[in-house]
C-alpha positions as CSV (number, residue, x, y, z in Angstrom):
1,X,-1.2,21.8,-14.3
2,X,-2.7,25.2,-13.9
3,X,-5.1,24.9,-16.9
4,X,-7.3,21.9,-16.3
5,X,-10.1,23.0,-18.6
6,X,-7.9,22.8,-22.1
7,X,-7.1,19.4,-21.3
8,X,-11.0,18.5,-20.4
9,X,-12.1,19.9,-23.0
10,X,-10.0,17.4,-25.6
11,X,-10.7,14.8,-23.3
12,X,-14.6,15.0,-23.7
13,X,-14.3,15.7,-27.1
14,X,-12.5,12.1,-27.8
15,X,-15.1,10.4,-25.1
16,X,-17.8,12.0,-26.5
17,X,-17.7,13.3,-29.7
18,X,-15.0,10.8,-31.5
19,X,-16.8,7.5,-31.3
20,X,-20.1,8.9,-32.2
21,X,-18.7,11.1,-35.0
22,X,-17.2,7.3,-36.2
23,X,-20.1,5.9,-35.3
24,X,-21.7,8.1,-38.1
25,X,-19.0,8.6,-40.7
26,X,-16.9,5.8,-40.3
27,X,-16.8,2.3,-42.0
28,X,-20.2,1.7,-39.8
29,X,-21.0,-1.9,-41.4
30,X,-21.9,-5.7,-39.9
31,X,-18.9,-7.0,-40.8
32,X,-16.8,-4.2,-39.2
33,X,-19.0,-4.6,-36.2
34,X,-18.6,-8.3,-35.6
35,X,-14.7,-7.9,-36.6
36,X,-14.7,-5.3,-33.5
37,X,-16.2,-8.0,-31.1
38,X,-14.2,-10.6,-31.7
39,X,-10.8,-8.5,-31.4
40,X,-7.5,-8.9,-30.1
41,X,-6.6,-7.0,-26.8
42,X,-4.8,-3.9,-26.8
43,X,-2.1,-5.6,-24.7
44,X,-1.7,-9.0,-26.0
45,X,-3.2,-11.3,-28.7
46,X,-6.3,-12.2,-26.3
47,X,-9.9,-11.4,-27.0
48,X,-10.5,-7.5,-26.0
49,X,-13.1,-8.1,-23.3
50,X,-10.6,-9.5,-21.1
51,X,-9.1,-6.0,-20.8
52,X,-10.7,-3.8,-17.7
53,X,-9.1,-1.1,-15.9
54,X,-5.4,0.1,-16.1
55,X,-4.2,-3.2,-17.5
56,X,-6.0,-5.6,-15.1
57,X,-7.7,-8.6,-16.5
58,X,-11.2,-9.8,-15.7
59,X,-12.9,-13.2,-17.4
60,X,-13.1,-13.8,-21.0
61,X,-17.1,-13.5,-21.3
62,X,-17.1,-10.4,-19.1
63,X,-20.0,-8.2,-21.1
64,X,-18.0,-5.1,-22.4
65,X,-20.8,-2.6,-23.8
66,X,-19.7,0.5,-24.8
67,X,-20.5,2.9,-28.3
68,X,-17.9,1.7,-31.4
69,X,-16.7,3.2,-33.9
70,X,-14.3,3.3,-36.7
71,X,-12.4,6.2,-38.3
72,X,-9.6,4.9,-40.5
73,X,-7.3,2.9,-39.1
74,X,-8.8,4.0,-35.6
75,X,-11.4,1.9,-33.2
76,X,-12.7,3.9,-30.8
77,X,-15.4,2.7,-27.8
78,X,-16.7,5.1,-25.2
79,X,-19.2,4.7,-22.3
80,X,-20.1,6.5,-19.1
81,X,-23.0,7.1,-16.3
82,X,-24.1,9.1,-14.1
83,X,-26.0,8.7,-10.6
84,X,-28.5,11.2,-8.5
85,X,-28.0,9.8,-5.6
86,X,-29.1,10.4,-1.9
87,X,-27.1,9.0,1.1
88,X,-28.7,8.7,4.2
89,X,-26.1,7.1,6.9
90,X,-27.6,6.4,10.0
91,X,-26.2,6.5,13.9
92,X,-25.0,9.8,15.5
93,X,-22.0,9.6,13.0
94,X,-24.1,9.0,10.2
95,X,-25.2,12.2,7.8
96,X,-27.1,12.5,4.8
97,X,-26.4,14.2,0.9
98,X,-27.8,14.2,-2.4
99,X,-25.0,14.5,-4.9
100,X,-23.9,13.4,-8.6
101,X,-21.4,11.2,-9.4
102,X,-20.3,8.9,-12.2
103,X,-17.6,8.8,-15.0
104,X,-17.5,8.9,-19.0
105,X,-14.4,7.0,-20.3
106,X,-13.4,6.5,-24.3
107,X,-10.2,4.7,-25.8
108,X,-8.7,5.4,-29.6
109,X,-6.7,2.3,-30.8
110,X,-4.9,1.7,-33.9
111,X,-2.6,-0.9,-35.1
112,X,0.7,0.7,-36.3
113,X,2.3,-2.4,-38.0
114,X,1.4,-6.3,-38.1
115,X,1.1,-7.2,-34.3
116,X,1.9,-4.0,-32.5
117,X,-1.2,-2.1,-31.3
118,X,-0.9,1.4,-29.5
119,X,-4.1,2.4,-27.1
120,X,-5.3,6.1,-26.1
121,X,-7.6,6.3,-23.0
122,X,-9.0,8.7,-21.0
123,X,-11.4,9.1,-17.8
124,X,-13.1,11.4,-16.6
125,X,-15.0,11.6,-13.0
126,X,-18.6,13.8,-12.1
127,X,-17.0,13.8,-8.5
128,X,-15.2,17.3,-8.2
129,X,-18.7,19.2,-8.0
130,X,-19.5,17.2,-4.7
131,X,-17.3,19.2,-3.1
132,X,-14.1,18.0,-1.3
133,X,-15.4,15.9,1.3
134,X,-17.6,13.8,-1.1
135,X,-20.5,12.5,0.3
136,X,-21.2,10.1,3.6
137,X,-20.5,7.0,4.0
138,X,-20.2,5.4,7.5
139,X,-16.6,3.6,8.3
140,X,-15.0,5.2,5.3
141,X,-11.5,7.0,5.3
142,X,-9.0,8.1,3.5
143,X,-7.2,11.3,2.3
144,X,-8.3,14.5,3.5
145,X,-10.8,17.5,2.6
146,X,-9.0,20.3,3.3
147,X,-5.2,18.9,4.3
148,X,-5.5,19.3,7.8
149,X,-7.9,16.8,9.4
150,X,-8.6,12.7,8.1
151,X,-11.6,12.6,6.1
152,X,-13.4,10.3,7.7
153,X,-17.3,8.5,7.6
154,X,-16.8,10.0,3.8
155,X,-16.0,9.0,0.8
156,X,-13.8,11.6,-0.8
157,X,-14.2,12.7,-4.3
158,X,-12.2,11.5,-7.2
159,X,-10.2,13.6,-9.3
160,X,-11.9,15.1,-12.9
161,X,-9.1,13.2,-14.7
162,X,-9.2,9.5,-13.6
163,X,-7.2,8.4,-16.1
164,X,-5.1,10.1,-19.1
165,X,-3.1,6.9,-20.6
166,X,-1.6,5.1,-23.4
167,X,-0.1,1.8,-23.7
168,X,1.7,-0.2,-26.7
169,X,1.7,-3.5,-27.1
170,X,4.1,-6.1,-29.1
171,X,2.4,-9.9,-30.2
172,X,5.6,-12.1,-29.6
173,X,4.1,-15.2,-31.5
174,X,-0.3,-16.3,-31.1
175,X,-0.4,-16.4,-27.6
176,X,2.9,-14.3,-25.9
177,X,3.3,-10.4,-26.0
178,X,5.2,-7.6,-24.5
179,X,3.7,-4.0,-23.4
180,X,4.1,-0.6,-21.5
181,X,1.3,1.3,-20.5
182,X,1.9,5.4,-19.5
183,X,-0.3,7.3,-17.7
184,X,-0.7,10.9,-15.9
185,X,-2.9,10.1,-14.2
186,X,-3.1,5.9,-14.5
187,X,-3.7,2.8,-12.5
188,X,-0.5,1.1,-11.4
189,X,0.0,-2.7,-10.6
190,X,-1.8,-3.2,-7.7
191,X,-5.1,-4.9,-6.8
192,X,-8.0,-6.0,-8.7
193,X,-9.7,-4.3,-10.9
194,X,-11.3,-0.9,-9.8
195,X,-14.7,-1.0,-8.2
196,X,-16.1,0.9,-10.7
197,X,-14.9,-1.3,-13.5
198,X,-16.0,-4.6,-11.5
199,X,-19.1,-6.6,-13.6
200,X,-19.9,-7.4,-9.5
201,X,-19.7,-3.7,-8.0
202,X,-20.4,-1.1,-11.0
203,X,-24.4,-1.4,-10.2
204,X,-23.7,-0.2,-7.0
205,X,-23.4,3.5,-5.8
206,X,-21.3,3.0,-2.9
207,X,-18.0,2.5,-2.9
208,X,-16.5,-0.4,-1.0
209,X,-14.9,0.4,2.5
210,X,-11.8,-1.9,1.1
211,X,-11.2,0.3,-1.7
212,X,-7.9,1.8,0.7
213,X,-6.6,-1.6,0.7
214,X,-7.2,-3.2,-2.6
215,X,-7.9,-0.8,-5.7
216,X,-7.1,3.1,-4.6
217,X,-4.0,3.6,-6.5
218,X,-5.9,3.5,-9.6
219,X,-5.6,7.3,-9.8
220,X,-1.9,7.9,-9.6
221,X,-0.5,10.8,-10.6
222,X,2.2,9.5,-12.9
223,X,2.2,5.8,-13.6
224,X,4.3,2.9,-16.3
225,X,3.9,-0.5,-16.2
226,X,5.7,-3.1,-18.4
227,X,4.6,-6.2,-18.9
228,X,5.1,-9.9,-20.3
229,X,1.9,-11.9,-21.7
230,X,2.0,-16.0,-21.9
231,X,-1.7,-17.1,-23.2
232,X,-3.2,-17.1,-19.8
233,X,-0.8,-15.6,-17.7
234,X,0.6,-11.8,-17.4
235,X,3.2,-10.4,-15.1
236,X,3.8,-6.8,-14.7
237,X,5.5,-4.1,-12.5
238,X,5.2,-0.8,-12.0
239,X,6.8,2.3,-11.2
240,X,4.4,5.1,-10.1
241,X,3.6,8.2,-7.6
242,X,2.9,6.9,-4.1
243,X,1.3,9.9,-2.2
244,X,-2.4,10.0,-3.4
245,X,-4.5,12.8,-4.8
246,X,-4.3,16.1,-2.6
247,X,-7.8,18.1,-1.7
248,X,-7.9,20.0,-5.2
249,X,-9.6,17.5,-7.4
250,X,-9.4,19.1,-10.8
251,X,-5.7,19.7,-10.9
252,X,-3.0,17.4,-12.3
253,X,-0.1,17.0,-9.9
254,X,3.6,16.6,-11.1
255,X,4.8,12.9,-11.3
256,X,7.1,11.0,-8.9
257,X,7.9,7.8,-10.0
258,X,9.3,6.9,-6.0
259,X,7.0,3.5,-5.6
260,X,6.7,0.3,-7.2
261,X,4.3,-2.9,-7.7
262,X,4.3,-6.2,-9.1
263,X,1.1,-8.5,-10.2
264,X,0.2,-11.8,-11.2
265,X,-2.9,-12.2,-13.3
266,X,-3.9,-15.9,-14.6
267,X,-7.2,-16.6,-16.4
268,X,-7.2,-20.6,-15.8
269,X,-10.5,-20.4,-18.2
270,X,-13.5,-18.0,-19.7
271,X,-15.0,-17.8,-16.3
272,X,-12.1,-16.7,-13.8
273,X,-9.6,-14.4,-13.1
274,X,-7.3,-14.3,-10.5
275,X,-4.8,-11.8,-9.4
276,X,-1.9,-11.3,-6.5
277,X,0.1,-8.5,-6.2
278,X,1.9,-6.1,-3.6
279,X,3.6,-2.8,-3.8
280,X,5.6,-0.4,-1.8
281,X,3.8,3.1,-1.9
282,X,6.4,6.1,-0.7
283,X,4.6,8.7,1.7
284,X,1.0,7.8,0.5
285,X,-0.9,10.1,2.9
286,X,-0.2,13.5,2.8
287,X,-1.2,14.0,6.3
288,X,2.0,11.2,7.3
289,X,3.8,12.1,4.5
290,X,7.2,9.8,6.9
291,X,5.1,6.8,6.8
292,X,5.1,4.6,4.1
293,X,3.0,1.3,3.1
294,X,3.7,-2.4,2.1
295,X,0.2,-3.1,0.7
296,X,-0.5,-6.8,-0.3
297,X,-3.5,-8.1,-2.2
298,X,-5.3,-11.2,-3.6
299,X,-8.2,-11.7,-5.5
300,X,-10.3,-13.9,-7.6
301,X,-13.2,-12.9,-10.0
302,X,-16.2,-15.6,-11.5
303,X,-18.6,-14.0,-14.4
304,X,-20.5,-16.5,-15.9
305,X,-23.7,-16.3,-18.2
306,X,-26.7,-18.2,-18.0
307,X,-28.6,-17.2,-21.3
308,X,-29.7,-13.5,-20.8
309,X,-28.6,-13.6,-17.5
310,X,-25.5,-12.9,-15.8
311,X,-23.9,-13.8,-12.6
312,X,-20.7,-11.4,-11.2
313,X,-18.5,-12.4,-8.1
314,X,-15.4,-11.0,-6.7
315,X,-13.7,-12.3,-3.5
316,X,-10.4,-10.0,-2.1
317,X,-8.2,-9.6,0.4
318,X,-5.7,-6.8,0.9
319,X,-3.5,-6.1,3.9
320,X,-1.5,-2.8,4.4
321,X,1.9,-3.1,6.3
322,X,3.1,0.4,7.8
323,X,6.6,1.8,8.4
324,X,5.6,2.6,11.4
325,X,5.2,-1.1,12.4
326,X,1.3,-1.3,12.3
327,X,-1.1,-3.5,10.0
328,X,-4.7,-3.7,8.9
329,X,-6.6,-5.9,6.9
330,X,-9.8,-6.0,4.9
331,X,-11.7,-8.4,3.2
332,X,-14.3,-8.7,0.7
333,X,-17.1,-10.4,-1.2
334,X,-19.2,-9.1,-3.7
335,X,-21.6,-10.1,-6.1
336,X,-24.5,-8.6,-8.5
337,X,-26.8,-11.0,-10.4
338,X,-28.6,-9.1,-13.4
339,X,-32.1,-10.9,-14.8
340,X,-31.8,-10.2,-18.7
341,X,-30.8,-6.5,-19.1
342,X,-33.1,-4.9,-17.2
343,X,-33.1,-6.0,-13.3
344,X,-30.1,-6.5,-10.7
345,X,-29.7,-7.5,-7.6
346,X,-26.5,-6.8,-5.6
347,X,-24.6,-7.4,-2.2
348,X,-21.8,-6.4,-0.7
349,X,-20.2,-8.1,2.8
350,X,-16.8,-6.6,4.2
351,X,-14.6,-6.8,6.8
352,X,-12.5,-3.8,7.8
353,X,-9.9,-2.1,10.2
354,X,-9.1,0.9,10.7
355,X,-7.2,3.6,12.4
356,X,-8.1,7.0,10.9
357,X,-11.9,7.6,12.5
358,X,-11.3,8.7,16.0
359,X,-10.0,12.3,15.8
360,X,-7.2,13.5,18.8
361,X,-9.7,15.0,20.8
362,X,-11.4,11.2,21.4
363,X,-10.6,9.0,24.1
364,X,-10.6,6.2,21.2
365,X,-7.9,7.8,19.7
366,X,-5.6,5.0,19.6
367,X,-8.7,2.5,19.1
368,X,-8.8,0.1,15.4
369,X,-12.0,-0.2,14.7
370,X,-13.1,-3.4,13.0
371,X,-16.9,-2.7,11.7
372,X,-18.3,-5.6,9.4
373,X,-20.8,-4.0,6.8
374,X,-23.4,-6.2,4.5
375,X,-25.0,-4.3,1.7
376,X,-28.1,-5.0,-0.5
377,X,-29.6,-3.5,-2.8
378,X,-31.7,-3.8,-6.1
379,X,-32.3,-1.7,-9.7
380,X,-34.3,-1.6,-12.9
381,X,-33.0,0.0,-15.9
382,X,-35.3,0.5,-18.8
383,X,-33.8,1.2,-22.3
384,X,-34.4,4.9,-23.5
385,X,-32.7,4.0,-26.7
386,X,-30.5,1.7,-28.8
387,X,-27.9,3.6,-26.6
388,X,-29.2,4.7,-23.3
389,X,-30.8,3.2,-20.3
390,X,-32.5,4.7,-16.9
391,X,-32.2,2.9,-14.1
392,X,-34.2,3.4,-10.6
393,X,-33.0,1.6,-7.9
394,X,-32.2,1.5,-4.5
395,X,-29.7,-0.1,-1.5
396,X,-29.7,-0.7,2.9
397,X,-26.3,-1.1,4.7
398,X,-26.0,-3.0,8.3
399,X,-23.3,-3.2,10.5
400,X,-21.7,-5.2,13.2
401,X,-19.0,-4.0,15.5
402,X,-17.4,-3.6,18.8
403,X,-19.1,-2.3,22.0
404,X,-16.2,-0.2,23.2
405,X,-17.1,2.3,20.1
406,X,-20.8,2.3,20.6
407,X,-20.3,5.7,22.3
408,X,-19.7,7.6,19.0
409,X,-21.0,5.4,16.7
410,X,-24.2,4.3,19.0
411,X,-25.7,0.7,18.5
412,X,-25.3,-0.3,15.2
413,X,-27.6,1.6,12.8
414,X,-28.5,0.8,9.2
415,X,-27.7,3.0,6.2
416,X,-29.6,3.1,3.0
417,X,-28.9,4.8,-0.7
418,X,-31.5,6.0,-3.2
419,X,-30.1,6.3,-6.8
420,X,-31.4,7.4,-10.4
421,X,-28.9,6.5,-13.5
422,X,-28.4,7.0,-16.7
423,X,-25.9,4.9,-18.7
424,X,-24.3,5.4,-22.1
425,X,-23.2,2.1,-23.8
């Protein structure tokens, strides 16, 4: 799409304006606002805060803040951050970068009759303005900056629009349902929920070195997912466009619905949620575009509450299967612990390999590296407002790896992140 702007522009006006406007005008009372918490989801006949990202599930008592509203027949919620943050990666690989980034999302959802429920949503990302290579992170890759080289030690930006969806939903009795969800761009299928969405990664800044094996699709350019709902259980597939984002990150690129991906979710109870699913992505990488990936993942979620506190864990796997007859795993385990509403601490511990850091010029060419990486890291919010917190906090990265790639990556170093944020919920 040529004209990005137009589109933005309705976008921020429906996750900005919209649920404040309602906020203001609409219904506004206690007994609207306590109808809103305790409603259904917008795929199934479930209480709402089991929705996350795309239509993956997370527990039941996962804490959804967010701004409500009601305008009619409409609820809307909208919520969004943003980060200051500066990056120093050590080692002779390392590099360093202050730079923004964060999101602001907002959905708009209506019943049309008894039991069938249509969702808007939209997404939008603070990344574009990094630039096209992002900012560093060491062991990350993925995509490309400029389509010629692997980006690589760098987390690429995301696109301005993360997500431009709708899905509709039919209750089949209490506990069963039917839905498709539509989205240009949307989150197919595949993995957990996305980092950013996670109760046990959204404190931190960084973004896991898994996220290429678990959650990345959740930006495709053209997506729709059905999907069946028994009480605790949902399966769902996908169709959706394989070959991730190109290097010009405020553009929309045409669909082509030439993959697939099926999941699993089941919620055995309030506190867990657990997920398998696999896909076959067509041409992912634009710089193999005759190589395409089998990608597998697993993963299970625990959120439980302890009065004002609240614990977040997420444990994954995800393994990628190449056509050209190679495989790589990574794993993860994450977790954030946050004292009342104002402190958190978080950690990170992952497990990686990978094949796109050693450019054709390197005698490690051919080499998979296989870096582990254990992040930790600590921040305090303090409430502006009803509305708004600003949070100060900060995070130190360590690594473990092989010898034989000490000589571009020297003896392991340690990495650290300084952030400033400013939530909206």
């Amino acid at each position: 799409m040529k004209h990005p702007l137009i589109l933005c522009g309705i976008a921020c006006w429906l996750t900005l304006a919209a649920p404040l406007w309602a906020q203001t005008h609409g219904h506004g009372g206690d007994d609207d606002w306590a109808g809103m918490v305790g409603m259904t989801g917008a795929l199934g006949p479930y209480l709402s805060p089991r929705e996350a990202s795309g239509t993956s599930w997370q527990p039941d008592i996962t804490r959804h803040d967010g701004l409500h509203g009601m305008l009619g027949d409409w609820v809307f919620m909208a919520h969004g951050e943003a980060n200051l943050v500066y990056s120093d990666q050590g080692g002779p690989r390392g590099d360093e970068k202050g730079f923004l980034a964060g999101m602001v999302m907002a959905s708009a959802r209506r019943n049309i009759v008894e039991g069938q429920s249509l969702m808007l949503r939209t997404m939008l990302s603070f990344d574009p303005q990094m630039g096209k290579r992002g900012y560093p992170l060491l062991f990350q890759s993925g995509e490309t900056a400029d389509g010629v080289e692997h980006l690589s030690d760098y987390q690429h930006p995301h696109n301005l629009f993360m997500e431009l969806a709708a899905s509709y939903s039919i209750a089949l009795n209490e506990q069963d349902s039917i839905f498709i969800y539509a989205g240009l761009p949307g989150e197919p299928a595949i993995g957990p929920t996305a980092y950013m969405h996670r109760a046990s990664a959204m404190h931190s800044p960084e973004t896991p070195l898994a996220h290429h094996f678990l959650d990345s699709t959740h930006i495709a350019n053209g997506v729709v997912t059905v999907g069946y709902v028994a009480d605790r259980w949902k399966l769902e597939g996908s169709i959706f466009t394989g070959r991730e984002p190109n290097q010009f990150r405020t553009e929309i690129n045409a669909p082509h619905l030439d993959s697939y991906a099926a999941r699993v979710f089941w919620n055995p109870d309030p506190y867990w949620s657990l997920q398998v699913s696999a896909a076959r992505i067509h041409s992912p990488e634009q710089l193999e575009p005759n190589i395409d990936e089998t990608r597998w993942t697993a993963s299970a979620t625990y959120n439980r509450p302890y009065g004002a506190d609240v614990w977040a864990t997420t444990a994954a796997w995800g393994r990628k299967n190449l056509s050209s007859g190679k495989s790589y795993d990574a794993f993860l385990l994450e977790s954030a612990y946050t004292f009342g509403e104002t402190d958190t601490v978080f950690g990170r511990f992952e497990h990686v390999e990978l094949a796109e850091l050693f450019d054709h010029a390197s005698p490690l060419h051919e080499t998979v590296a296989k870096p582990f990486k254990l992040s930790l890291g600590y921040v305090h919010d303090v409430p502006l407002t009803d509305e708004v917190t600003l949070g100060v906090g900060a995070l130190v990265s360590a690594y473990a790896y092989s010898q034989r790639i000490e000589p571009e990556y020297g003896a392991p170093p340690l990495s650290s992140m300084i952030f400033v944020r400013i939530k909206v919920q």
